[in-house]
N, C-alpha and C positions, 0 to 999 in steps of 0.2 A: 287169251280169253280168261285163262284161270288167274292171271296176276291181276288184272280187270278185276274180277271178282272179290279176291282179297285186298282190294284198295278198296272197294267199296264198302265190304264188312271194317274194315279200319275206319275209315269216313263216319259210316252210321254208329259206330260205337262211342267216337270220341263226341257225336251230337247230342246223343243220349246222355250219356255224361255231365255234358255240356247241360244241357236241360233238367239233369234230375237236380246238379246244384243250383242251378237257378231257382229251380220250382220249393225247393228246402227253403232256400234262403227268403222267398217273397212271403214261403207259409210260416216260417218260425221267427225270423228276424224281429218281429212285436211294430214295424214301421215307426211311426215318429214315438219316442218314448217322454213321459212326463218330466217337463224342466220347470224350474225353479232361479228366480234370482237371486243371486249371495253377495252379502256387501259384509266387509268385514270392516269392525271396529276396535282397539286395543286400550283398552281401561279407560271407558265411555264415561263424560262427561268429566271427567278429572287428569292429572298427571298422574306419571307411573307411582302407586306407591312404593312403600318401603318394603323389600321383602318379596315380593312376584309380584305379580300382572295380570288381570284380566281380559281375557277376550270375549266379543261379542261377535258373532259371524248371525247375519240377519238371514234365512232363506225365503222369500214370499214365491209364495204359488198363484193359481189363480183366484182363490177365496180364503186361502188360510198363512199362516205364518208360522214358520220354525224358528226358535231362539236357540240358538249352541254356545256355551257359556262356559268357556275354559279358565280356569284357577290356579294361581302356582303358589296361593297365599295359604299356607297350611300343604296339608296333603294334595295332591293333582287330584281337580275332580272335573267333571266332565256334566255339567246339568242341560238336561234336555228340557225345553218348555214349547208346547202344541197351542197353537191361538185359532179361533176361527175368523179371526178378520185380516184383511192385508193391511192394516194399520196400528198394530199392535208394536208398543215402543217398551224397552227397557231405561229402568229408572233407579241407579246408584246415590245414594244417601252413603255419601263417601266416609262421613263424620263414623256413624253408626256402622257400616259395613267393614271398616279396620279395627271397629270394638269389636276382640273375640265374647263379649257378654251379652250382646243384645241382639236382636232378630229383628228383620224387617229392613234391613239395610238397601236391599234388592229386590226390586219388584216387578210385572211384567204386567202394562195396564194396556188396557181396562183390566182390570183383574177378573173380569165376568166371564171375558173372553177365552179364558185358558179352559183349553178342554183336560191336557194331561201335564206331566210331569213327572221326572223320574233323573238319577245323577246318578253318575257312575263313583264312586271315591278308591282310589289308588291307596289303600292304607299303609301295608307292610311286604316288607322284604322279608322272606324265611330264608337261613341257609342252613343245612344240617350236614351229618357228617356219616356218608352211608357206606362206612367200614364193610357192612358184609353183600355189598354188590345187591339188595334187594327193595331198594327204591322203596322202602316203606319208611314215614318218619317216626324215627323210635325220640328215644333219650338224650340220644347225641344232637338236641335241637341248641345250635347258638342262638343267644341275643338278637331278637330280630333289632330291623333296621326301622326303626318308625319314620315313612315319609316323609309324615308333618316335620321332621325335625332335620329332613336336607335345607342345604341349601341351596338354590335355586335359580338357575342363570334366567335374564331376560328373554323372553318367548321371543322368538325368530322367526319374521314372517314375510311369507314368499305365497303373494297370489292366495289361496286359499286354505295354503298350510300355514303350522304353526308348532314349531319345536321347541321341546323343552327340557336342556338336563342339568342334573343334580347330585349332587356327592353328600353322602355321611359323613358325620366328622371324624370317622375309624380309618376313611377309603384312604390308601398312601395312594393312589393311582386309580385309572378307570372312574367311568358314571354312569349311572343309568336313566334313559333319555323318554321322552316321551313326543309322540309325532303328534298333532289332531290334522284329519282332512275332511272338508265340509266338500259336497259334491253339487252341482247344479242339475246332472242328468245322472242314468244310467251309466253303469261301466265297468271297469276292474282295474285293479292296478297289474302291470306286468310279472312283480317280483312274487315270487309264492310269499304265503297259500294262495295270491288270485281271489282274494273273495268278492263278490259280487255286492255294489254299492248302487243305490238307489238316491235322487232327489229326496228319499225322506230319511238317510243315514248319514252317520261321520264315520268315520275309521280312525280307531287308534293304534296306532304301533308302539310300541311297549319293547326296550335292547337295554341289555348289561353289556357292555362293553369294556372291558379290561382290568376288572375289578379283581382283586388280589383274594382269591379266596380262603377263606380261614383253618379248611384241610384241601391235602391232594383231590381225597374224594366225595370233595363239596357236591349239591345237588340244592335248588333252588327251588322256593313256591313263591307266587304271589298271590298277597290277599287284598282280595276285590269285596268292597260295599255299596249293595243297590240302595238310594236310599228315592225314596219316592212317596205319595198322599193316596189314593183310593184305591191304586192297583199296583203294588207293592211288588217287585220281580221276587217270589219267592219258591219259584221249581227250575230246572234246566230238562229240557226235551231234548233227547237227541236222535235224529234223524238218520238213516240210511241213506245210499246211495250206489245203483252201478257204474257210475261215470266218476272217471276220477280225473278228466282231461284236463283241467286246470290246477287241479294240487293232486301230481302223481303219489301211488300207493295210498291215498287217505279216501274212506269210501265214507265218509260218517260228519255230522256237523250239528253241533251242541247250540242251542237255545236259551236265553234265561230269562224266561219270561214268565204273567202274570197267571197262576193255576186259576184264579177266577175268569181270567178276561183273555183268554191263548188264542181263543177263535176268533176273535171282534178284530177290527182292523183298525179300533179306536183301544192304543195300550201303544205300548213300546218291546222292545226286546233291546238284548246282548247274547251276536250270536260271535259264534266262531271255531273254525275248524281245530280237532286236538293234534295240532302238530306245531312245535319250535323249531328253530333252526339254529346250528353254533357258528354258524358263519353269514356274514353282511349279504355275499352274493352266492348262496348255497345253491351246492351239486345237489341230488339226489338221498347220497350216502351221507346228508348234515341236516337231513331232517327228525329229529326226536319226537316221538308221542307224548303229550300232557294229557294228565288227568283234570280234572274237576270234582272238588267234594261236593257234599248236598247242600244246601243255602241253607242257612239257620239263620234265627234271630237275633238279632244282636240290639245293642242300647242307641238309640236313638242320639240321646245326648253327648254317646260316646264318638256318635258321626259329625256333629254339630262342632266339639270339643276339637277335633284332628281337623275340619275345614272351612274356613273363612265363606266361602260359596255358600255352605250348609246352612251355617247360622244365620247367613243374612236373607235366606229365601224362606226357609221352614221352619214353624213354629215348634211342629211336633210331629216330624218324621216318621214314617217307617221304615226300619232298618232290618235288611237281610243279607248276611254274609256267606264265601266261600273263600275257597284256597283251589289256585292253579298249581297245578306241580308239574316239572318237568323234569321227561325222563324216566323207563322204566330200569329195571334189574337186564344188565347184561351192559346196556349204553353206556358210552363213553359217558366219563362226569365234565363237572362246568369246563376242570383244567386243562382240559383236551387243546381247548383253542379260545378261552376266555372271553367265550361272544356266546348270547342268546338273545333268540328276538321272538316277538309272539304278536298277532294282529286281532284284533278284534272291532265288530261293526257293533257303533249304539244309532237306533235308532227308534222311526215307531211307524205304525201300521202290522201289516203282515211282514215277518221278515221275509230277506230275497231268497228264490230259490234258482240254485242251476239249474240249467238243461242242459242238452246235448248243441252245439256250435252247429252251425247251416253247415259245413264239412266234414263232420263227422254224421250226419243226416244224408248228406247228400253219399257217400260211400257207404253207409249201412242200404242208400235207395237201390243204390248199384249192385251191392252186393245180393238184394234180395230179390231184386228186378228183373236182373241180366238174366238169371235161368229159365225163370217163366218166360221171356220173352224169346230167348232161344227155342225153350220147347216147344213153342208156338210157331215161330218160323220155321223149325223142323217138319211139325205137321203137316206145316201149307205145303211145303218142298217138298214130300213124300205124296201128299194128295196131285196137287199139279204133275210130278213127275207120273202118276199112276195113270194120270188121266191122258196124256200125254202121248203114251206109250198106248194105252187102249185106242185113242183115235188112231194112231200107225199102222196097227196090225191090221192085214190084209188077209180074209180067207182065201181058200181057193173054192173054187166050185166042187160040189161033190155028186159024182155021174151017178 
């Protein structure tokens, strides 16, 4: 009877179980998530030109359209364009869009139709030389690498990616590559950090890979320019978090987006978690911390100047810059292992946020459930057994 017993409490626990993940996963899961069409095109309406390549990846929704517009002509830039119709076409003026002097090369019609806009530009390499282990950039800064002036292998394209890398004319070896992924739904990539992608973002991955550094104890930045028209990325919010289930030890996630328009869900961002990695397929222990400085202003014409994309879409930009660094005081430097790789999501509306996964809901259900529910079934057992026993008892008569 008592082994009866304890089959039974095994039985009902593994249904409870059973049922609390279910019950997580129907209430948090979001059911069908918002998708989007992608048709990708590579240096629309012309042949490859001289020098890189452009890409066009089209996403249409159900009333509006995303324009993703990758450049390897000048520095890598990444231009995001928001249309409110699903028949909004880009329009290369090829003549004029290979003149680095003239504007208007690239256009995105109706032109009435664009609601936003905003470009990522890839400008410079930093590498310095942090002699005293304390990650701060003193004196010892080398000769940056100015982008615009790699050269540029043929973008590589596979289904919805699109790869891009490039050597300095200094590099005896190694290059530093650039990934874009345009996404149709919701999702994450597997590799850390894991960030979380929306139908309304792309993902850049951003690797040095085997570049010969110029001291033992090299340390890298890269400098990033938002460049964009009425709502300008010029703050970074950075965000908390207790869940670090998809990018372990990292509780935090950096924003760079527009101080007037952060709340609206009509703007863009560039978010991304502060962690590198010095290897392809990293452990744990090959995750680095990166900084971010504060955005400043910078020359407009100076963005125009370093990208073929820039000049041919914008007349009179707004430009706001920063620097990524990676690596604090104590971490290994670049030469450790000759690899660093960094991810970042451009995109627009609200940026994504994590949650907690339907199995980690469904074991915090369990974990909070099971006692109350115990304590409850104890009650009943102690009442029933009380009552039980009071029906049994027999008095005797008393003479």
């Amino acid at each position: 009877m008592a082994a009866m017993k304890k089959q039974s409490c095994r039985v009902s626990s593994l249904i409870f179980l059973f049922s609390a993940f279910s019950l997580s996963e129907s209430l948090f899961s979001g059911g069908e998530t918002f998708k989007r069409k992608v048709t990708v095109e590579l240096n629309p309406g012309g042949e490859a030109p001289p020098g890189g390549d452009l890409l066009h990846a089209r996403a249409v929704g159900d009333n509006d359209t995303l324009h993703f517009l990758f450049c390897s002509l000048g520095a890598p830039t990444l231009l995001l364009v928001h249309t409110n119709t699903t028949s909004s076409t880009v329009k290369v003026n090829w003549t004029q869009f290979l003149n680095p002097n003239i504007s208007g090369g690239l256009k995105v019609e109706p032109e009435s139709s664009v609601l936003y806009s905003n470009s990522v530009v890839f400008s410079r390499l930093l590498e310095y030389n942090d002699v005293n282990d304390t990650a701060e950039v003193t004196s010892d800064l080398f000769p940056p690498y100015e982008l615009q002036d790699f050269t540029w292998s043929r973008l590589n394209l596979s289904d919805f990616t699109a790869r891009l890398c490039g050597v300095a004319e200094t590099f005896t070896n190694g290059s530093l590559c650039l990934q874009l992924s345009v996404f149709e739904s919701e999702g994450r990539d597997q590799p850390w950090p894991s960030l979380l992608h929306t139908a309304n973002s792309s993902q850049l991955g951003v690797w040095l890979d085997g570049v010969l550094p110029r001291a033992t104890r090299s340390r890298f930045l890269l400098e990033l320019r938002a460049v964009g028209g009425a709502y300008p990325l010029n703050t970074v919010e950075v965000h908390r978090s207790i869940d670090d289930e998809y990018t372990p030890s990292i509780f935090q996630v950096s924003q760079w987006v527009s101080a007037v328009n952060s709340s609206s869900d009509v703007g863009g961002f560039v978010q991304w978690k502060p962690v590198a990695y010095r290897r392809s397929a990293p452990a744990l222990e090959d995750a680095t911390p990166c900084r971010h400085s504060e955005p400043q202003q910078r020359s407009g014409e100076a963005a125009a100047s370093s990208s073929r994309l820039i000049r041919a879409f914008y007349t009179q930009p707004e430009t706001f810059g920063l620097n990524v660094s990676f690596g604090l005081a104590g971490e290994p430097f670049y030469n450790s292992t000759r690899f660093l790789s960094w991810t970042v999501l451009v995109g627009v509306g609200s940026p994504p946020v994590d949650s907690f996964s339907p199995l980690v809901l469904a074991i915090m259900a369990v974990g909070l459930g099971t006692p109350m529910i115990l304590l409850l079934l104890g009650g009943v057992c102690v009442c029933v057994r009380k009552r039980a026993a009071a029906s049994s008892t027999v008095y005797e008569p008393i003479n």
